[in-house]
C-alpha positions in Angstrom: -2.1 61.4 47.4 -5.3 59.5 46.3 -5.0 57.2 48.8 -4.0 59.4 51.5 -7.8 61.7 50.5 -9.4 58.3 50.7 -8.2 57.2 54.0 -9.1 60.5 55.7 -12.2 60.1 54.5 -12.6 56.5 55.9 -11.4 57.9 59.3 -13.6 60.6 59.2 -16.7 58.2 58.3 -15.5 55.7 60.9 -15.7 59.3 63.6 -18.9 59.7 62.6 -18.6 62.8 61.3 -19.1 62.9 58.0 -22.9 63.5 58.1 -21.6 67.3 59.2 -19.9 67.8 56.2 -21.2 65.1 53.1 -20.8 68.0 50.5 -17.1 68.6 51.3 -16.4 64.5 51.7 -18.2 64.1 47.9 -15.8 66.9 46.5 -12.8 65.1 48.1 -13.4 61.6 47.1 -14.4 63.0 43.6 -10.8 65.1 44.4 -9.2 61.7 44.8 -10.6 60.1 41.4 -9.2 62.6 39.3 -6.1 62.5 40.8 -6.4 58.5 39.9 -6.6 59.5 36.3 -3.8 62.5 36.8 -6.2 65.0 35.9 -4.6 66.7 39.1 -5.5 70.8 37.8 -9.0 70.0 38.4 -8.4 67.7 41.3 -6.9 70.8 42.7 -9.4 73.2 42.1 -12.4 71.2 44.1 -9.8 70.5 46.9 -9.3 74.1 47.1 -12.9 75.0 47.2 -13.7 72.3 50.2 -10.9 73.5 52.0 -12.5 76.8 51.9 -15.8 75.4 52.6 -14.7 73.5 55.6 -13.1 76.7 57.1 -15.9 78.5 56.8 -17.9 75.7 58.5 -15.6 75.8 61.1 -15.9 79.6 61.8 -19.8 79.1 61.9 
């Protein structure tokens, strides 16, 4: 799964659109390190609240 977060975020960086949403990239790739160290409750929890972030990004 940690590889999977990290290679969506490469795609998005190579689309050039991670400038419109840095914030929610940092959570994710800080998402994917726990999940490295199978801390995966709190890896959870901030994948949670970007998904929510980037929908209500979307809506705006």
């Amino acid at each position: 799964m940690a590889d999977d977060l990290r290679t969506a975020l490469a795609r998005t960086a190579a689309l050039g659109d991670s400038c419109r949403v840095r914030p929610q990239c940092d959570g994710v790739r800080l998402a994917a390190d726990l999940l490295l160290r199978d801390e995966v409750v709190d890896a959870h929890a901030i994948l949670v609240r970007m998904r929510a972030e980037l929908a209500d990004a979307q809506r705006r």
